[in-house]
C-alpha positions in Angstrom: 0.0 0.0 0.0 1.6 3.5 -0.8 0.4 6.5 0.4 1.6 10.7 0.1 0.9 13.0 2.5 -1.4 15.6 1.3 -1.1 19.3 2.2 -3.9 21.7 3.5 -3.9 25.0 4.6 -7.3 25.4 6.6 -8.5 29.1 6.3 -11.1 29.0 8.9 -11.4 27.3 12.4 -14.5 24.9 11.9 -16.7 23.9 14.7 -18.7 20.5 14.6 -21.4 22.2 17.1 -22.2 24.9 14.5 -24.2 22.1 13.0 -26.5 20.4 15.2 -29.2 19.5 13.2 -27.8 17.9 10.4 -24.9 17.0 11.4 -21.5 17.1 9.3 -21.6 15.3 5.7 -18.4 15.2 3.7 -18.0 14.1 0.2 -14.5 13.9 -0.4 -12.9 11.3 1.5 -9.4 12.9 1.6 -11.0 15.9 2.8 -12.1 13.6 5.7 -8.4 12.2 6.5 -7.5 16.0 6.4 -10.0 16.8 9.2 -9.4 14.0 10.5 -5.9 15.3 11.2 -6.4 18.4 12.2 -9.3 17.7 14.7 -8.4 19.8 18.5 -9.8 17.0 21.0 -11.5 20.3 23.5 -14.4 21.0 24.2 -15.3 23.3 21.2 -15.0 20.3 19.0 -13.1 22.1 16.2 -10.8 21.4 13.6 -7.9 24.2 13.8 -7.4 26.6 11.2 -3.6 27.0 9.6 -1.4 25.5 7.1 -0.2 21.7 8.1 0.6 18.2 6.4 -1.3 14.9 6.8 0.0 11.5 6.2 -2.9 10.1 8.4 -3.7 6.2 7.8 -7.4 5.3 8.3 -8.3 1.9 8.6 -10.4 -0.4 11.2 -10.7 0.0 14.1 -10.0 3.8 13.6 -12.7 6.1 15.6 -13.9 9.2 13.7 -14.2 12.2 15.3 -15.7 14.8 12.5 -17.8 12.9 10.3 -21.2 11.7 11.0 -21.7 10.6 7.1 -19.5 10.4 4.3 -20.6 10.1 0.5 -17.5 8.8 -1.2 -16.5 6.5 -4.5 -16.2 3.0 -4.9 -12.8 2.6 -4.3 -10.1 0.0 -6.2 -9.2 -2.9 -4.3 -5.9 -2.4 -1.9 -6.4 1.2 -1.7 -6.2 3.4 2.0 -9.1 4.8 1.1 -10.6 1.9 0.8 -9.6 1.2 4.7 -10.8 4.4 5.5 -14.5 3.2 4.0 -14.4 0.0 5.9 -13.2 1.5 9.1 -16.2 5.0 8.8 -18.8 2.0 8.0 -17.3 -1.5 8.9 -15.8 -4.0 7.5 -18.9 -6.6 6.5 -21.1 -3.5 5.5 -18.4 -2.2 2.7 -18.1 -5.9 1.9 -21.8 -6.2 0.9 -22.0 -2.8 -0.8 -19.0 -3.7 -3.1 -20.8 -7.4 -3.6 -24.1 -5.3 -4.5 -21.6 -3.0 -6.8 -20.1 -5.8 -8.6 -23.2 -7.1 -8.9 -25.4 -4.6 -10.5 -22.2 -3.2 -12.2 -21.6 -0.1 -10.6 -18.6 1.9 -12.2 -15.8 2.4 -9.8 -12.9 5.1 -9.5 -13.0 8.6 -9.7 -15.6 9.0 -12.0 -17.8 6.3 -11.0 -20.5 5.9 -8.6 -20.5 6.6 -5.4 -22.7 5.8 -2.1 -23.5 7.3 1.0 -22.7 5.9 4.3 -24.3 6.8 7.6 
């Protein structure tokens, strides 16, 4: 498995309680490890603002501490981010989702379909 890091530069301090109704929905899963990463464990709940580097590795049993959904691609086999899908929505889940995929030939990738998890 090879991985970069990925760079970020967060312009703003972001606060999970500024959205308690809907909760927070990301649709990028990089965008994910980045807050991921830069997540202050206070009270606040809030993901610092500032330039920084991430070479974060997601995978089961990893805890998230941003996200409460995450609409993302059907990722290639062997991938991190695939980890990172079977760590936000488990293991046997992802398993069955990808089966359904195959299945009813879903396009994968980058440009392919995507689903949301919850």
């Amino acid at each position: 498995v090879l991985m970069g890091a990925a760079c970020i530069v967060a312009p703003l301090v972001i606060g999970k309680a500024a959205l308690p109704i809907i909760g927070v929905l990301l649709v990028i899963s990089g965008v994910l490890e980045l807050l991921e990463t830069f997540w202050v464990a206070d009270e606040a709940g809030q993901v610092r603002a500032g330039p920084g580097q991430t070479g974060i590795f997601i995978h089961p049993p990893y805890r998230f501490r941003v996200a409460d959904a995450l609409l993302t691609n059907f990722h290639l086999p062997r991938s991190t981010l695939l980890m990172l899908v079977c760590a936000f929505a488990g293991r046997e889940l992802t398993l069955r989702a990808y089966e359904e995929a195959i299945r009813e030939r879903y396009r994968f990738y980058s440009y392919g379909d995507c689903m949301l998890i919850e």
